[in-house]
C-alpha positions as CSV (number, residue, x, y, z in Angstrom):
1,X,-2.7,-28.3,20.9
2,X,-2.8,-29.1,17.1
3,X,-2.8,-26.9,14.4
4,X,-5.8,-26.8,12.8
5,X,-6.0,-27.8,8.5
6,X,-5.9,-24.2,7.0
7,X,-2.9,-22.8,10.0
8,X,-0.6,-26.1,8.9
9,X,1.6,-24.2,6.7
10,X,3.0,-22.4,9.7
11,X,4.0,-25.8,11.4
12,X,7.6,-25.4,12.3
13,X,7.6,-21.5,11.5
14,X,9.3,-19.0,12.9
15,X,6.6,-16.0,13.0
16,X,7.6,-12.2,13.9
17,X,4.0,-10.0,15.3
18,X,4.4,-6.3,14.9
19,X,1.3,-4.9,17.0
20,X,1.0,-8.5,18.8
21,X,-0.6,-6.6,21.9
22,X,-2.7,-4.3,20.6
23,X,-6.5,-5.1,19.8
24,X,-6.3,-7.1,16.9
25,X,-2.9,-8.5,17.9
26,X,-3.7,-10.7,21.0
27,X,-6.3,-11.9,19.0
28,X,-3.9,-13.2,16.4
29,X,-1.7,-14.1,19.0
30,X,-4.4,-16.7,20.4
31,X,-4.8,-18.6,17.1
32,X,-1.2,-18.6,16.5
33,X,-0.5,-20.7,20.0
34,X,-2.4,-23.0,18.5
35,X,-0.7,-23.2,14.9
36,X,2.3,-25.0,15.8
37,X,4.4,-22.4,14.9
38,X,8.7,-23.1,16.1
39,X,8.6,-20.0,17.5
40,X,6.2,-16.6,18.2
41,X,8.1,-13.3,18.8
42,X,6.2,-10.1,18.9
43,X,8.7,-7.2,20.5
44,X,6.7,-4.2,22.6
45,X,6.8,-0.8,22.1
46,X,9.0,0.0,24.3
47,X,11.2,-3.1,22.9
48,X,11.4,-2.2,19.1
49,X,10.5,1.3,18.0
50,X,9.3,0.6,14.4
51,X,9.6,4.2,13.1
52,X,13.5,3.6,13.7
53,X,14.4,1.5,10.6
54,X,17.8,0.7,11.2
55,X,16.3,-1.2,14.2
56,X,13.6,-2.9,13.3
57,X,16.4,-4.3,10.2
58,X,18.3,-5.4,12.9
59,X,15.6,-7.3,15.0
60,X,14.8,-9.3,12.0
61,X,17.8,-10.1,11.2
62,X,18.5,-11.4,14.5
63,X,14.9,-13.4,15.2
64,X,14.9,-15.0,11.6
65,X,11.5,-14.8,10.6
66,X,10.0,-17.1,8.0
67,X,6.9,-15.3,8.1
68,X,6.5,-11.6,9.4
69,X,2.4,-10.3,10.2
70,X,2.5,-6.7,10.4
71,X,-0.4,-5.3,12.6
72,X,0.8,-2.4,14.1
73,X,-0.4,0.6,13.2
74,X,-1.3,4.6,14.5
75,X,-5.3,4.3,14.8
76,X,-8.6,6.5,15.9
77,X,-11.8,7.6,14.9
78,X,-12.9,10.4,12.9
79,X,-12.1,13.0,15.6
80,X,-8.1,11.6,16.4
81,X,-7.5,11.5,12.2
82,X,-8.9,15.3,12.0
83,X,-6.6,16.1,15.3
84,X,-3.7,14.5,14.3
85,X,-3.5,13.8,10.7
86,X,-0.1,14.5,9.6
87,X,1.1,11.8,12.5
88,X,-1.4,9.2,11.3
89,X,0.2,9.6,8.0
90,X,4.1,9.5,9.1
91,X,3.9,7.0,11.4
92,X,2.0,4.4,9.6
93,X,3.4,4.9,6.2
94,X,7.0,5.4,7.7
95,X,6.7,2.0,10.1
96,X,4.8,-0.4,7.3
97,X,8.6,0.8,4.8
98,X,10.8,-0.4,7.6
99,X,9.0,-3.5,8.3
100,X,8.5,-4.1,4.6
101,X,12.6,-3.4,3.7
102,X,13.6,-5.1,7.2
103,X,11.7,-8.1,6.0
104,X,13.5,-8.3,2.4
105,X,16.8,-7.8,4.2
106,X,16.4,-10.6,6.6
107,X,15.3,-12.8,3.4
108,X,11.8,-13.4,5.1
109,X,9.8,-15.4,3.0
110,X,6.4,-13.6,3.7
111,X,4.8,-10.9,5.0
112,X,1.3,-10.7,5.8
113,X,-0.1,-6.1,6.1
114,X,-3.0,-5.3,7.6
115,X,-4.3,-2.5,6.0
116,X,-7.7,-0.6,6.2
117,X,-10.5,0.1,4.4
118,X,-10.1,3.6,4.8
119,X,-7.6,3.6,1.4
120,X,-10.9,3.4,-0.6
121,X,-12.0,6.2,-2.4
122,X,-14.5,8.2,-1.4
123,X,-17.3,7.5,-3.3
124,X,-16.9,4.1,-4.4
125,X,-19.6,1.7,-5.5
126,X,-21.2,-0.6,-2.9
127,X,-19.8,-3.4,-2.4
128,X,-16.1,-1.8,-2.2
129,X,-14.1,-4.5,-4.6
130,X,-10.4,-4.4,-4.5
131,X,-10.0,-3.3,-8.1
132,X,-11.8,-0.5,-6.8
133,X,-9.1,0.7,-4.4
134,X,-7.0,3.2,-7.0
135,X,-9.9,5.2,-8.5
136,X,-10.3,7.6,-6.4
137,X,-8.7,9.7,-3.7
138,X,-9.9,8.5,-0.1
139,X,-12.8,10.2,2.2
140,X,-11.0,13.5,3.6
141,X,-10.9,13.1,7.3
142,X,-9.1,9.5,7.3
143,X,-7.1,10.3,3.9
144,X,-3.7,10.6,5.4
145,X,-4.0,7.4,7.2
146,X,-6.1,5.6,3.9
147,X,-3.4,6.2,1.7
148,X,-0.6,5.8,3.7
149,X,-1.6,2.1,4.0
150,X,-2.6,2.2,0.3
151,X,0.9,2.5,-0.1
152,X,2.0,-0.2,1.3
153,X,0.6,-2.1,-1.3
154,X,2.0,-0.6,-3.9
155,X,5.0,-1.2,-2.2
156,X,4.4,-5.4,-1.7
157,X,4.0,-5.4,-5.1
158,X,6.6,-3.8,-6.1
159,X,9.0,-6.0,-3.6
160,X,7.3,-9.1,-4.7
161,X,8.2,-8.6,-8.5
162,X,11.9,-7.4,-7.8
163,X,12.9,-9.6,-4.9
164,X,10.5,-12.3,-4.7
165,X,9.0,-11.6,-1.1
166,X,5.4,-13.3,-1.0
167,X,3.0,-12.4,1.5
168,X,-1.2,-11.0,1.5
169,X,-2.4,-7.5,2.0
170,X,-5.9,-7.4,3.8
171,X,-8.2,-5.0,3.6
172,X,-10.4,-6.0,6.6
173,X,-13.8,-3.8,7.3
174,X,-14.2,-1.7,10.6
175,X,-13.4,-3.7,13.2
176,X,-15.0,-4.5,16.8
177,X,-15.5,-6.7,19.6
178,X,-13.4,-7.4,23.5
179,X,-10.2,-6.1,24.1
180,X,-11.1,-2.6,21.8
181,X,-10.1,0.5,22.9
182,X,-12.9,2.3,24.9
183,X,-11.5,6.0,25.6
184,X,-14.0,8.4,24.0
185,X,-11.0,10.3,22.9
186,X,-9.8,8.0,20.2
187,X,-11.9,5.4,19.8
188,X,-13.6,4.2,16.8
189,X,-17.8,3.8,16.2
190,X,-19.0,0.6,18.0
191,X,-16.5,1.1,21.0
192,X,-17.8,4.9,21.6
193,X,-21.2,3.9,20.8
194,X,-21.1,0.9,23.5
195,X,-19.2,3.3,25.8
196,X,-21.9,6.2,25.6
197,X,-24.9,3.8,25.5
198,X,-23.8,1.9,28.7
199,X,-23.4,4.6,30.9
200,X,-26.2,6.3,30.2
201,X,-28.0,2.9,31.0
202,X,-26.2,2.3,34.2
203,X,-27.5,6.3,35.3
204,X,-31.2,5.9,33.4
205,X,-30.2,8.9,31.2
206,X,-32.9,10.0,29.1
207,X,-30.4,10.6,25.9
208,X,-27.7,9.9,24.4
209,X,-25.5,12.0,21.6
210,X,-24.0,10.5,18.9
211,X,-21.6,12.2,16.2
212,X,-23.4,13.1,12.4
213,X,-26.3,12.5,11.2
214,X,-26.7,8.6,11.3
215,X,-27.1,8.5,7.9
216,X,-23.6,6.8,6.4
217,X,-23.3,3.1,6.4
218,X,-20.3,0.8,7.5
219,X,-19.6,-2.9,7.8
220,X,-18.5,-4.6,10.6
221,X,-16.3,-7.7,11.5
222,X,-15.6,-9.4,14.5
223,X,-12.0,-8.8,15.8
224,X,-12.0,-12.9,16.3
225,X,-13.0,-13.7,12.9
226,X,-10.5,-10.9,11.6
227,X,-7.8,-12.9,13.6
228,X,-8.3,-16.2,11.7
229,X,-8.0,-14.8,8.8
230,X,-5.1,-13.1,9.3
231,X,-3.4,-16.0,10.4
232,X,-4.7,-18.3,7.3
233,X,-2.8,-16.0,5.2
234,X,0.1,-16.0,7.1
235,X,-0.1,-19.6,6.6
236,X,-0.4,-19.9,3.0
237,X,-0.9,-16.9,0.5
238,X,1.9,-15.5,-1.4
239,X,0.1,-13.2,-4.2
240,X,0.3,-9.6,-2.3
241,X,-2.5,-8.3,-4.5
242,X,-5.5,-6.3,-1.6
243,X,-7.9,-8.7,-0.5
244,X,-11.3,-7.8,1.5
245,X,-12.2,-9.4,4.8
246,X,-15.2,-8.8,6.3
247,X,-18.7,-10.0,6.2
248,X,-20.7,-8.3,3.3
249,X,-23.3,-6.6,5.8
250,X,-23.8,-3.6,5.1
251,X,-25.9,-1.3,8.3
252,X,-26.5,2.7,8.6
253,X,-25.1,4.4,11.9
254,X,-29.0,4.7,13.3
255,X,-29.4,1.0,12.6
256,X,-26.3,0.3,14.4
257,X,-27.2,2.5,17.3
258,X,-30.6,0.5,17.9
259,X,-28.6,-2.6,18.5
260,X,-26.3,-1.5,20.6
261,X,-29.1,0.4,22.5
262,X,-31.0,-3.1,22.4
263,X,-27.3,-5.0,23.6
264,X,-26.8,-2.5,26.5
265,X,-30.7,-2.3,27.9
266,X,-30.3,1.7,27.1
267,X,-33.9,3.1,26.7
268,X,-33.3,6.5,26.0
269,X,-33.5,9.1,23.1
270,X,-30.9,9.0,20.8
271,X,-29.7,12.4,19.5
272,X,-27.9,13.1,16.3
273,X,-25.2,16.0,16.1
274,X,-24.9,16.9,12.4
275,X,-22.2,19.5,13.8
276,X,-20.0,16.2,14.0
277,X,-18.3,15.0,10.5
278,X,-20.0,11.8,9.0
279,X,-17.1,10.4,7.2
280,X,-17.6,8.3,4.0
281,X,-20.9,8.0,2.8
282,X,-21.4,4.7,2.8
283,X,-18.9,1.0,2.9
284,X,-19.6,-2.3,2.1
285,X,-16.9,-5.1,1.2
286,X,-17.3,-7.4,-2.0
287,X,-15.9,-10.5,-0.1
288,X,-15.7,-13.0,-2.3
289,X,-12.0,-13.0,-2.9
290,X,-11.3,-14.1,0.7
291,X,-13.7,-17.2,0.4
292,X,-11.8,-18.0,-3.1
293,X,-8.3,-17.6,-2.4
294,X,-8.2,-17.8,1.8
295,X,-11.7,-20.1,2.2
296,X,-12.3,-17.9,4.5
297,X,-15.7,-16.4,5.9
298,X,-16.8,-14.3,8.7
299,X,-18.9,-16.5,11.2
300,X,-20.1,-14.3,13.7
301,X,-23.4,-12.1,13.8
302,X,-23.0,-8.3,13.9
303,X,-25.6,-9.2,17.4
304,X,-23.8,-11.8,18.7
305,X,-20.3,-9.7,18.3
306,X,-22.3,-6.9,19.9
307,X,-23.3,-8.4,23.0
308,X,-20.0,-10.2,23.3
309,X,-18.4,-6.8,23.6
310,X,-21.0,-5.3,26.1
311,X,-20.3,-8.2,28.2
312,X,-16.9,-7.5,28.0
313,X,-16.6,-4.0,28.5
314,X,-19.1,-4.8,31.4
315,X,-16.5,-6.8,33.1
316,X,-13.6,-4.6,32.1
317,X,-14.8,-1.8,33.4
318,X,-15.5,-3.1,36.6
319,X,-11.6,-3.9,36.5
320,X,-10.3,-0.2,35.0
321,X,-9.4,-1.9,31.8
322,X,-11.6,0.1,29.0
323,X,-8.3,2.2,26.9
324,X,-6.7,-1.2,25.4
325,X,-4.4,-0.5,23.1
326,X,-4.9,-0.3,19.3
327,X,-1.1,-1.0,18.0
């Protein structure tokens, strides 16, 4: 299969995929088949530990990289960042260093972060642009996790200027769509929402209870779309300065909840528990970077995305397949 026009700089490449079968990962993993890349390494868990930095030096070294895409990463919702927050910190801080040093050490020529849109402050204004990103300290219950990714770009900056490593850090909006992790434990809004919605469908439950007050608003963008432009950058920017991806639309949690009611058949009462933390106020990306330096734009409908979930956490449930893995 040939590469399509905007992958063609990774023709002949030799690409390294941290997270390569987590959520986002086998997405990314699908359009780089396709990209005509030499060769497509992306080590397991239980293959490369990425908190161990002499390690992950020596795996690059030894595969030879010309481009490394860093997707790995320590995730959750609001509840796994207030359980755990001193490990959501550590780890991805501590893993995005050792990729970032292994990467200069094995003279890779780019390196492509992932980070979140968690690292902006609190109460920034809407749309979120990426000069916005430094003034102001992060929303409280995902801080640790916000600005250990903010670090990392501080840190390609930094590596870019002294050593000449290229490479794009993303700032992509709250992600969704088949393959996401399911588990009510530790999974983020649209997943849980699905989750909780389609069950109580499948029983004809009269309600369903949904954490806060409904009130904040988020964006959304479809894991697919997230992929390709992940993998345009791998192909072709090398100015590590945050970029947003996502699509612009901004929709409150009680919006939200009425389409995935409407995508699951639920009929119910939704309930709000105010008892459960909102988070940040409200997010919205400024996405006009990615269509000027990547030409890049989301394509698919916050409905569409939606019902192509349902369907497939329909199927996968069916199979015992609903806790994919995030990193």
């Amino acid at each position: 299969m040939s590469s399509a026009p905007e992958d063609s700089g990774l023709v002949g490449r030799r690409v390294f995929v941290t997270g390569g079968h987590g959520f986002l990962g086998r997405h990314v993993l699908d359009r780089l088949a396709s990209a005509g890349c030499a060769e497509v390494r992306t080590p397991r868990h239980t293959e490369l530990e990425l908190l161990d930095g002499p390690a992950v030096a020596a795996a690059l070294r030894e595969a030879r990289p010309h481009v490394v895409v860093h997707l790995a990463a320590r995730v959750g919702g609001i509840g796994a960042n207030q359980r755990q927050p001193g490990t959501f910190w550590h780890h991805n801080l501590l893993m995005g260093v050792n990729v970032l040093e292994g990467a200069r050490l094995a003279g890779v020529r780019r390196l492509v972060v992932v980070g979140t849109v968690c690292s902006y402050p609190k109460f920034t204004p809407v749309p979120f642009r990426e000069a916005d990103l430094w003034n102001g300290f992060p929303e409280e219950t995902n801080a640790p996790y916000g600005v250990a990714k903010r670090a990392l770009a501080t840190g390609m900056d930094a590596y870019q200027r002294q050593f000449g490593l290229g490479g794009a850090f993303l700032l992509p909006a709250n992600l969704y769509g088949p393959g996401d992790n399911f588990d009510l434990e530790n999974s983020h809004v649209i997943p849980a929402m699905v989750r909780k919605c389609a069950e109580a469908a499948a029983m004809a439950a009269p309600t369903v209870t949904l954490w806060g007050t409904g009130t904040p608003s988020r964006e959304f963008l479809y894991v697919g779309d997230a992929a390709e432009a992940v993998v345009r950058a791998a192909a072709s920017i090398d100015d590590p300065a945050p970029m947003n991806v996502g699509t612009g639309r901004e929709i409150t949690m009680r919006a939200l909840a009425a389409l995935v009611a409407d995508a699951t058949g639920f009929r119910g009462q939704v309930i709000w528990d105010p008892s459960r933390p909102d988070g940040q106020p409200r997010r919205s990306l400024d996405t006009s970077e990615a269509a000027r330096r990547l030409g890049w734009q989301a394509r698919t409908t916050l409905e569409d995305g939606l019902r192509e979930t349902v369907r497939w956490y329909r199927e996968s449930a069916g199979a015992g397949r609903t806790c994919a893995s995030s990193s």
